[in-house]
PyMOL Python script that loads the backbone (N, CA, C, O; Angstrom):
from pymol import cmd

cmd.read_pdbstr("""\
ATOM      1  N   UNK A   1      79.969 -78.487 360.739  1.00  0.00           N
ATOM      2  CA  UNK A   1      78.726 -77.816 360.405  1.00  0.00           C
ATOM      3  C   UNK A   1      77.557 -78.710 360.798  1.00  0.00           C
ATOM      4  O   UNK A   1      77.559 -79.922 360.586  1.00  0.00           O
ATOM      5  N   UNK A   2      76.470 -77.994 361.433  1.00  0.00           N
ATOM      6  CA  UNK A   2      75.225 -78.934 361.881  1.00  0.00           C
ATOM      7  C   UNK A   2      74.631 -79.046 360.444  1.00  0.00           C
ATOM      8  O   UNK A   2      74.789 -78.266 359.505  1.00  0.00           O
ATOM      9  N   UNK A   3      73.807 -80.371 360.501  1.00  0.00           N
ATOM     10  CA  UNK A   3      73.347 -80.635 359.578  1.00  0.00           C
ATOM     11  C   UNK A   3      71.707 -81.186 359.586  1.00  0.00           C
ATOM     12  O   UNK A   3      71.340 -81.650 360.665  1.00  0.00           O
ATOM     13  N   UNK A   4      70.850 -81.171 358.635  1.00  0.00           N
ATOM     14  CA  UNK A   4      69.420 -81.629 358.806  1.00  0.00           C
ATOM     15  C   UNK A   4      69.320 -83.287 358.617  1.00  0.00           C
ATOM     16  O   UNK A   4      69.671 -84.193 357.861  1.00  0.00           O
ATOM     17  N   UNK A   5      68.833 -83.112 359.440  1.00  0.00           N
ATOM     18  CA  UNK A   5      68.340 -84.102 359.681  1.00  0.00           C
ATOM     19  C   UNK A   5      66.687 -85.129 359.255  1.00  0.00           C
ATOM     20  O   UNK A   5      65.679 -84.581 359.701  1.00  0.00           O
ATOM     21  N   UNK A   6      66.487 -86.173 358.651  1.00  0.00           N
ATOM     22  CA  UNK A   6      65.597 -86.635 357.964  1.00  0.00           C
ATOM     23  C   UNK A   6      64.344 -87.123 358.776  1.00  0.00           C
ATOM     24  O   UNK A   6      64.085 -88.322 358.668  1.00  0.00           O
ATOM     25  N   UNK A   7      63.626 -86.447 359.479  1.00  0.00           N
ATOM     26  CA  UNK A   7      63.000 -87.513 360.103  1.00  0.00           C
ATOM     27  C   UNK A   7      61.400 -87.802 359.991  1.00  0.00           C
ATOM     28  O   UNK A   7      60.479 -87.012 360.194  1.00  0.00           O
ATOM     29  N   UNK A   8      61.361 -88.802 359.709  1.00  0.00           N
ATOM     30  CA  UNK A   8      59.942 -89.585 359.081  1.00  0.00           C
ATOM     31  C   UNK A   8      59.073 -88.397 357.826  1.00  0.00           C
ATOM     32  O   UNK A   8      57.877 -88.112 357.888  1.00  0.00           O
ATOM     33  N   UNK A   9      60.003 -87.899 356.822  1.00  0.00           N
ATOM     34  CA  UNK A   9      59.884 -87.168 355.647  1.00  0.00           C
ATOM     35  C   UNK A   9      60.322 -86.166 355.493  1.00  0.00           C
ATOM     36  O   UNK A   9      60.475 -85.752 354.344  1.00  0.00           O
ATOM     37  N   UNK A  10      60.862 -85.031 357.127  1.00  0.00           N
ATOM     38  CA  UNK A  10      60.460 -83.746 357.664  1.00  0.00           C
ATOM     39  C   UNK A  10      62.002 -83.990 358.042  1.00  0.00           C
ATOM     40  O   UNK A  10      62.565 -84.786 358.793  1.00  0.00           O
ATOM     41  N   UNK A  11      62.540 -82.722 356.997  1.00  0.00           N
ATOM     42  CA  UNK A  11      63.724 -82.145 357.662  1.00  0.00           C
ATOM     43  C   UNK A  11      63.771 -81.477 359.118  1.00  0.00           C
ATOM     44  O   UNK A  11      62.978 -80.629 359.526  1.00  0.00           O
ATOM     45  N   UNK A  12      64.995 -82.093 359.917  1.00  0.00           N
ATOM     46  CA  UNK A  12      64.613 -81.641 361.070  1.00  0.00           C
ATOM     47  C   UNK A  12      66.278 -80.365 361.429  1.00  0.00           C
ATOM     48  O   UNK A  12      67.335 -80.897 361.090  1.00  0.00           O
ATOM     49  N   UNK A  13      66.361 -79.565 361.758  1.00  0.00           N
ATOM     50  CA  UNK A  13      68.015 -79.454 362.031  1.00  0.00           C
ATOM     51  C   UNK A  13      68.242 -80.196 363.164  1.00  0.00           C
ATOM     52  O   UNK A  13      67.354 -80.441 363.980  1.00  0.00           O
ATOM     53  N   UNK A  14      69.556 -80.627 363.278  1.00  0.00           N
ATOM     54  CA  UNK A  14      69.980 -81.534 363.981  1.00  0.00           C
ATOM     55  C   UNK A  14      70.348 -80.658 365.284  1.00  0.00           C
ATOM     56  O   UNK A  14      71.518 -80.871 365.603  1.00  0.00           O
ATOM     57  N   UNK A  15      69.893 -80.011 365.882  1.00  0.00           N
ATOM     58  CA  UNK A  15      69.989 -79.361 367.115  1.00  0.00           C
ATOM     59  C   UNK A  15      68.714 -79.849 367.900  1.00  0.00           C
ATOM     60  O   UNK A  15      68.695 -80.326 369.035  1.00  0.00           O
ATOM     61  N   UNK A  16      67.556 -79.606 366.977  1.00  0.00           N
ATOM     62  CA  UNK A  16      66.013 -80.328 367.849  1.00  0.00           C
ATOM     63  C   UNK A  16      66.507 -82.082 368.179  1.00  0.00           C
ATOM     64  O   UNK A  16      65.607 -82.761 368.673  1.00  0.00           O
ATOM     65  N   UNK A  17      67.570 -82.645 367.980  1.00  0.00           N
ATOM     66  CA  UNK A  17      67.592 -83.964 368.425  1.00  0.00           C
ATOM     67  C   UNK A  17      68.556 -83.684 369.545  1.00  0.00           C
ATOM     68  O   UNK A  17      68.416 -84.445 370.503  1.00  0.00           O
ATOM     69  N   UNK A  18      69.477 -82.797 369.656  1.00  0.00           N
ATOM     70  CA  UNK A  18      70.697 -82.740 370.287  1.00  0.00           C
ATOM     71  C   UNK A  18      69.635 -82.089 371.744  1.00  0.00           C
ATOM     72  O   UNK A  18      69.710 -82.425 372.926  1.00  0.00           O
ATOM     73  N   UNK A  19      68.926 -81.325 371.252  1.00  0.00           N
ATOM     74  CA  UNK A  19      67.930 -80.325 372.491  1.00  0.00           C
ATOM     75  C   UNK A  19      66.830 -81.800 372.996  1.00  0.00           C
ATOM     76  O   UNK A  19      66.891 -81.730 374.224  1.00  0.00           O
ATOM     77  N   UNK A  20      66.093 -82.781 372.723  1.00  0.00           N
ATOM     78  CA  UNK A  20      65.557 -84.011 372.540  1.00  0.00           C
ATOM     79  C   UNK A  20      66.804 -85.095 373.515  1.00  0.00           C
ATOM     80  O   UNK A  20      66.563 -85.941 374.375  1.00  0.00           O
ATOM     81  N   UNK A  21      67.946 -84.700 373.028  1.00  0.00           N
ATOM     82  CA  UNK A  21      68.682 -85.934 374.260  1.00  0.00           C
ATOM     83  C   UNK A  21      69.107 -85.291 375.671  1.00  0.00           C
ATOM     84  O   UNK A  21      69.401 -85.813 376.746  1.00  0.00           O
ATOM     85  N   UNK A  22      69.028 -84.018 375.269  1.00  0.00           N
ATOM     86  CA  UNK A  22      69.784 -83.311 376.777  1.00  0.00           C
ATOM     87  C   UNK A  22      68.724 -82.771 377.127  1.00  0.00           C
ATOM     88  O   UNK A  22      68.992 -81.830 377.874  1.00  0.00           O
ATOM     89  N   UNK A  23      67.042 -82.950 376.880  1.00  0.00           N
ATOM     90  CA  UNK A  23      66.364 -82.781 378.223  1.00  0.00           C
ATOM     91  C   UNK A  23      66.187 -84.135 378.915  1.00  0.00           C
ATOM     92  O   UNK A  23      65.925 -84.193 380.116  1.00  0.00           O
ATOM     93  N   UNK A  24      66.375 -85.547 377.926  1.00  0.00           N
ATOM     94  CA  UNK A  24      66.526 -86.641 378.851  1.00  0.00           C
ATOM     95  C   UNK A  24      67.594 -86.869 379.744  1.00  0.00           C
ATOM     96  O   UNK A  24      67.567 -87.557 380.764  1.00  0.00           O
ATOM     97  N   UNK A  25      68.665 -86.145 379.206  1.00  0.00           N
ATOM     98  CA  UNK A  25      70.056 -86.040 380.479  1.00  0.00           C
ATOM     99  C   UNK A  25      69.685 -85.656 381.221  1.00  0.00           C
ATOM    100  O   UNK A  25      69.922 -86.151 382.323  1.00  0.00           O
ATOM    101  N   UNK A  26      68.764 -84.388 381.078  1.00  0.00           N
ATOM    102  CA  UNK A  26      68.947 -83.527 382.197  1.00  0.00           C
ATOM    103  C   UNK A  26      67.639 -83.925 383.085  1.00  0.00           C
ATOM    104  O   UNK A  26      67.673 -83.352 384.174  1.00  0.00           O
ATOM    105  N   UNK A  27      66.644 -84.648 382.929  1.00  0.00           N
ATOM    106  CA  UNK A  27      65.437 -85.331 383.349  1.00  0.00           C
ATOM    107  C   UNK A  27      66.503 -86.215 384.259  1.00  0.00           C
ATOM    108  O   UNK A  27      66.762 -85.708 385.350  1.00  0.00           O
ATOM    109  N   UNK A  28      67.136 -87.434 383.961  1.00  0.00           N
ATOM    110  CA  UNK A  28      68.028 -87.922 384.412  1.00  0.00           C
ATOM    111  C   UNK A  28      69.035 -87.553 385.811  1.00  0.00           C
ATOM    112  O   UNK A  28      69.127 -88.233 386.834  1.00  0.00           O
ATOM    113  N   UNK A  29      69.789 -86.173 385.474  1.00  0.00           N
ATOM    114  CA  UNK A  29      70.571 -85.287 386.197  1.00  0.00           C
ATOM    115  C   UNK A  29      69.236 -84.974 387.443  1.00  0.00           C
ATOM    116  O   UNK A  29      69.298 -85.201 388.651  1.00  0.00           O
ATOM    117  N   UNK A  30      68.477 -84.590 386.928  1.00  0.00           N
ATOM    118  CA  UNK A  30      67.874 -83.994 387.805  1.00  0.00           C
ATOM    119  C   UNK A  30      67.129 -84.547 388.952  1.00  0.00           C
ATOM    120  O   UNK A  30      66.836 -83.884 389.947  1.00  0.00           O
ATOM    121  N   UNK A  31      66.791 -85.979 388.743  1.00  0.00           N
ATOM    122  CA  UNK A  31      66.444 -86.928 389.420  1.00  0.00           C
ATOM    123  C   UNK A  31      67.071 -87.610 390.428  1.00  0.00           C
ATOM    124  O   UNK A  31      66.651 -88.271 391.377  1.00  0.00           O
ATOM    125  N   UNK A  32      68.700 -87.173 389.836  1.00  0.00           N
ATOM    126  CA  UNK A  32      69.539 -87.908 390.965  1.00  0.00           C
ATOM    127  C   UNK A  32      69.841 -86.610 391.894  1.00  0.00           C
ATOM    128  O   UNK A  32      69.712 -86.637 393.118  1.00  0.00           O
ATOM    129  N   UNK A  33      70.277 -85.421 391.127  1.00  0.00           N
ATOM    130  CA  UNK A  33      70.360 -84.096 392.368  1.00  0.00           C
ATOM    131  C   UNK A  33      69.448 -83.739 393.494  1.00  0.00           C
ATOM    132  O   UNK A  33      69.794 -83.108 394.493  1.00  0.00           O
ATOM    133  N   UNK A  34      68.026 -84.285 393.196  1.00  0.00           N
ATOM    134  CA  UNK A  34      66.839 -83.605 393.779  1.00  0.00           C
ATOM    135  C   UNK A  34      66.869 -84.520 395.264  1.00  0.00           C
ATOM    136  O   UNK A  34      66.894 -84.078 396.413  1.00  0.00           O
ATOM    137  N   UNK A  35      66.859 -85.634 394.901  1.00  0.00           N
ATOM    138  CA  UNK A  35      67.481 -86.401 396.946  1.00  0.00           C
ATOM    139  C   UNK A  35      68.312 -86.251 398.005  1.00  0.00           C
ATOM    140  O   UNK A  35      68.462 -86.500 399.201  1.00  0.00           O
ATOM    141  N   UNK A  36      68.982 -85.528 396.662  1.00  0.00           N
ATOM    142  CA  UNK A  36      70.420 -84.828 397.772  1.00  0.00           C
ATOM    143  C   UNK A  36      70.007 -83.773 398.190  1.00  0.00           C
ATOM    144  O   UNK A  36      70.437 -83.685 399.340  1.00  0.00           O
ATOM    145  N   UNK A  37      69.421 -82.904 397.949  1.00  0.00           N
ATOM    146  CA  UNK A  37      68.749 -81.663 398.541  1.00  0.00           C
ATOM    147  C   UNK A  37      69.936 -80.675 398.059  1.00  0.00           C
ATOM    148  O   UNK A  37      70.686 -79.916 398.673  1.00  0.00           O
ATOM    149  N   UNK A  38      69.797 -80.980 396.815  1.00  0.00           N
ATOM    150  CA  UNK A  38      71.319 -79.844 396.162  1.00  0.00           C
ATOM    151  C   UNK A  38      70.486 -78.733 396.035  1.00  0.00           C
ATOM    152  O   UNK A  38      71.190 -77.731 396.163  1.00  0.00           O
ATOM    153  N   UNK A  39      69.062 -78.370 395.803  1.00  0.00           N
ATOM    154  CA  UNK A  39      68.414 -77.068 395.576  1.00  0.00           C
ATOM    155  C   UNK A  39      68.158 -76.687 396.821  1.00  0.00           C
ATOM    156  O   UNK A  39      67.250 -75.859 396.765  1.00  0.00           O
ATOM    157  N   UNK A  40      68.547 -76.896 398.082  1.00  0.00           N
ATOM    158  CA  UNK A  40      68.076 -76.078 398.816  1.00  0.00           C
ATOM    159  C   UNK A  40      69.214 -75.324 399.042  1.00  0.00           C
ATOM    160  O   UNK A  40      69.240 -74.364 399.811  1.00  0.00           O
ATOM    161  N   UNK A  41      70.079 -75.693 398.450  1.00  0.00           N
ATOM    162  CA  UNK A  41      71.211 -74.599 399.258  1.00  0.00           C
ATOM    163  C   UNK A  41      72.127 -73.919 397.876  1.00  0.00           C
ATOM    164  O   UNK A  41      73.348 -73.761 397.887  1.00  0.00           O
ATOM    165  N   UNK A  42      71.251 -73.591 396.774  1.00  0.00           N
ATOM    166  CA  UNK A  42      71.134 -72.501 395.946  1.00  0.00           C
ATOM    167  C   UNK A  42      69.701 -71.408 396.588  1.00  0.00           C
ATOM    168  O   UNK A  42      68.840 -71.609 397.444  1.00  0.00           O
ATOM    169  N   UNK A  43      70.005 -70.247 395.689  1.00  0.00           N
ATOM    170  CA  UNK A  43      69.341 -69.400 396.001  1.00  0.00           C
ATOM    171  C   UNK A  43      68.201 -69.121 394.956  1.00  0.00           C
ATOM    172  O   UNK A  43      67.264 -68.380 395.254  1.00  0.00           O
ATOM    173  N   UNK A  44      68.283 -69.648 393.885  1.00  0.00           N
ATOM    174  CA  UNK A  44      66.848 -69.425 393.105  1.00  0.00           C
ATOM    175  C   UNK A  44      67.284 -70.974 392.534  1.00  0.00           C
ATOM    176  O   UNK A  44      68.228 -71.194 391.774  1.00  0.00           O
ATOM    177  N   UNK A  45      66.324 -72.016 393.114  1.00  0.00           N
ATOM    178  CA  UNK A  45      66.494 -73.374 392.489  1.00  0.00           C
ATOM    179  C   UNK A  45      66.027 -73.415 390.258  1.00  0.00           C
ATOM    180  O   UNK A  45      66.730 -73.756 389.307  1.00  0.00           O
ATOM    181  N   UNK A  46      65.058 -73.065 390.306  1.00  0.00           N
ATOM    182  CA  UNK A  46      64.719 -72.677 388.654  1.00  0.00           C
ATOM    183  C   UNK A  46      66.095 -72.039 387.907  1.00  0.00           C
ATOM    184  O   UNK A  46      66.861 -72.798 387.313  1.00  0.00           O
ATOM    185  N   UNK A  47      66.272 -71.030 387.959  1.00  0.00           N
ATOM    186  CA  UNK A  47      67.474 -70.619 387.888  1.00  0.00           C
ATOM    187  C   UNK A  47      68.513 -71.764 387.386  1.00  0.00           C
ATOM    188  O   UNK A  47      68.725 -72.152 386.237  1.00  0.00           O
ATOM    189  N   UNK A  48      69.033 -72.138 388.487  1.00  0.00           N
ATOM    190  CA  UNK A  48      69.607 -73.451 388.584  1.00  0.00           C
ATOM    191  C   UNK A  48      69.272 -74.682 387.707  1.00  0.00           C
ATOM    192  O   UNK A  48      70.063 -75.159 386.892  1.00  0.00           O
ATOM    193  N   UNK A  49      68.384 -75.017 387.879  1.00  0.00           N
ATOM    194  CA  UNK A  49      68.081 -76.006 386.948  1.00  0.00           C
ATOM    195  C   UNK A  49      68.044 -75.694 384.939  1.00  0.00           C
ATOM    196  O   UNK A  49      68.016 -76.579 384.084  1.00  0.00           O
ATOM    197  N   UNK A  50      68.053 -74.567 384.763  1.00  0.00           N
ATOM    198  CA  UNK A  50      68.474 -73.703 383.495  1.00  0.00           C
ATOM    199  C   UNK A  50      69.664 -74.065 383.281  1.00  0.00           C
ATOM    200  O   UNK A  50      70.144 -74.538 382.251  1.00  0.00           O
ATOM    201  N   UNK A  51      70.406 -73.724 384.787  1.00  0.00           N
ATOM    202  CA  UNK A  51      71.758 -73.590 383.720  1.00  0.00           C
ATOM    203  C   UNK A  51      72.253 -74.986 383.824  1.00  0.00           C
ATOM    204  O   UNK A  51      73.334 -75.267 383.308  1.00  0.00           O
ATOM    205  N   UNK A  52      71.770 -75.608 384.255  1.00  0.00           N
ATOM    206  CA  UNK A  52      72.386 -77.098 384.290  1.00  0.00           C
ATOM    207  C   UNK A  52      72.090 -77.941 382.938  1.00  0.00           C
ATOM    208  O   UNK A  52      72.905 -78.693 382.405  1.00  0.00           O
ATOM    209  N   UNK A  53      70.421 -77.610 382.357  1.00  0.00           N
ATOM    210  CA  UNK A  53      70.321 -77.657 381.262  1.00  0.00           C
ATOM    211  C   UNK A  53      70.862 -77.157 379.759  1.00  0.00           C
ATOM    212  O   UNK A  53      70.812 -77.757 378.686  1.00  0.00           O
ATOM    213  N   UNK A  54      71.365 -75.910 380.064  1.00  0.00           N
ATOM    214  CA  UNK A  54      72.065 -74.992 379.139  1.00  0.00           C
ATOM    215  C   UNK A  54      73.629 -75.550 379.089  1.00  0.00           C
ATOM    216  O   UNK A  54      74.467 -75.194 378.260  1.00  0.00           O
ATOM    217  N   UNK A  55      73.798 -76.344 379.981  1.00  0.00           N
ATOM    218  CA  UNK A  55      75.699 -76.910 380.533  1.00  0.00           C
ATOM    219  C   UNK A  55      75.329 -78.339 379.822  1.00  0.00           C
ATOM    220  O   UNK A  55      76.250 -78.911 379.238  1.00  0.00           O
ATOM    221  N   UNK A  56      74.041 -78.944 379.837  1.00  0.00           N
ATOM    222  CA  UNK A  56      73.771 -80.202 379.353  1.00  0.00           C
ATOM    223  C   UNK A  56      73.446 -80.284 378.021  1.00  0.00           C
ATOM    224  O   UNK A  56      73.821 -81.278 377.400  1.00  0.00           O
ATOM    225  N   UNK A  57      72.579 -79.099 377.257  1.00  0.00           N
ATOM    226  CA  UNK A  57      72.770 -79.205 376.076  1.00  0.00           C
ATOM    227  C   UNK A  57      74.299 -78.465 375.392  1.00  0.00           C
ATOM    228  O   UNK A  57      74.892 -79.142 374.552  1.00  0.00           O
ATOM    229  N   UNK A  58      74.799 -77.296 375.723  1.00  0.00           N
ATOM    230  CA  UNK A  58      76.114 -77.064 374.637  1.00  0.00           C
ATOM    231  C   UNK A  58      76.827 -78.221 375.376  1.00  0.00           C
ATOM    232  O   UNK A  58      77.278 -78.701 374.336  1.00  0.00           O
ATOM    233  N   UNK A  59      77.364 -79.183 376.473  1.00  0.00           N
ATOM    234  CA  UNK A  59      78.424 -80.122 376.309  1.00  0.00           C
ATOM    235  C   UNK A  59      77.850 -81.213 375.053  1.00  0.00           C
ATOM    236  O   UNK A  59      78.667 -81.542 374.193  1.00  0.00           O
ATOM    237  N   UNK A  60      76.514 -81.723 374.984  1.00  0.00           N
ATOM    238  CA  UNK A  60      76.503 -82.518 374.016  1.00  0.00           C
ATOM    239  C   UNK A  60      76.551 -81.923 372.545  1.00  0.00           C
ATOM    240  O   UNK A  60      76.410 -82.670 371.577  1.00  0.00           O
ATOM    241  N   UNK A  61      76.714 -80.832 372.432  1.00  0.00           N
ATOM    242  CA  UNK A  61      76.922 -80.349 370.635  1.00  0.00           C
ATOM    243  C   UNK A  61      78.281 -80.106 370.839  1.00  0.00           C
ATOM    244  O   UNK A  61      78.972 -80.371 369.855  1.00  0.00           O
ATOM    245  N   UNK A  62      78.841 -79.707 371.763  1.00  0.00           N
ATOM    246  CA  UNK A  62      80.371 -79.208 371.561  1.00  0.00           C
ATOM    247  C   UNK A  62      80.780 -80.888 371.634  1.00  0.00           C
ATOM    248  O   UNK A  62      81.367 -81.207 370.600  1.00  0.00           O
ATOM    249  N   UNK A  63      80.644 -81.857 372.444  1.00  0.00           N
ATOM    250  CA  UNK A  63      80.912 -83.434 372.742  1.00  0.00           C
ATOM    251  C   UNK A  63      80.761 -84.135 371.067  1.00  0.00           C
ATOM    252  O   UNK A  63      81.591 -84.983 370.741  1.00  0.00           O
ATOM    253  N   UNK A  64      79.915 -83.813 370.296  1.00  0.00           N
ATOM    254  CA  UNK A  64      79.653 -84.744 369.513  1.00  0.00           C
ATOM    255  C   UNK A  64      79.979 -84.132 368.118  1.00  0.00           C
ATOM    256  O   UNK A  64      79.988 -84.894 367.151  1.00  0.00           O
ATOM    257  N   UNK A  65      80.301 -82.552 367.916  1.00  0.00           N
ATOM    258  CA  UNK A  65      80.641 -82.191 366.309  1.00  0.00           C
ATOM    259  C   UNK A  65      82.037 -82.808 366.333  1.00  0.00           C
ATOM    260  O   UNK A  65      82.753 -82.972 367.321  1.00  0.00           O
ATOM    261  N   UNK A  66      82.335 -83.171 364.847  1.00  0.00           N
ATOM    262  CA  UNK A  66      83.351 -83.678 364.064  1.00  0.00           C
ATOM    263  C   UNK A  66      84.895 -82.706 364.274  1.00  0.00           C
ATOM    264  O   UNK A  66      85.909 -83.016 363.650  1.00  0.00           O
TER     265      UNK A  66
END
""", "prot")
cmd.dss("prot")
cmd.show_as("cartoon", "prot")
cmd.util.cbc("prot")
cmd.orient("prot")
């Protein structure tokens, strides 16, 4: 079960931290894909970059519950 989280007084649910590390993954991810020219040879790059984010946040909640 997700749980809240305490932060600086302010319950937070613990998904806004899990959503908080996987846009830095995906800031990360995305930095190294973008030299390779991996978006040019999709067909809607935005698109793309969604679901890579959406693959980056559920692996880290499915990766890290008990």
């Amino acid at each position: 079960m997700l749980r809240e989280t305490n932060l600086l007084g302010a319950l937070m649910p613990s998904l806004v931290l899990y959503f908080l590390a996987a846009i830095a993954l995906f800031i990360v991810i995305d930095r190294l894909i973008l030299p390779l020219g991996f978006y040019r040879l999709v067909w809607h790059p935005p698109l793309v970059r969604l679901a890579i984010f959406v693959c980056v946040f559920s692996g880290l909640v499915l990766l890290t519950r008990p």
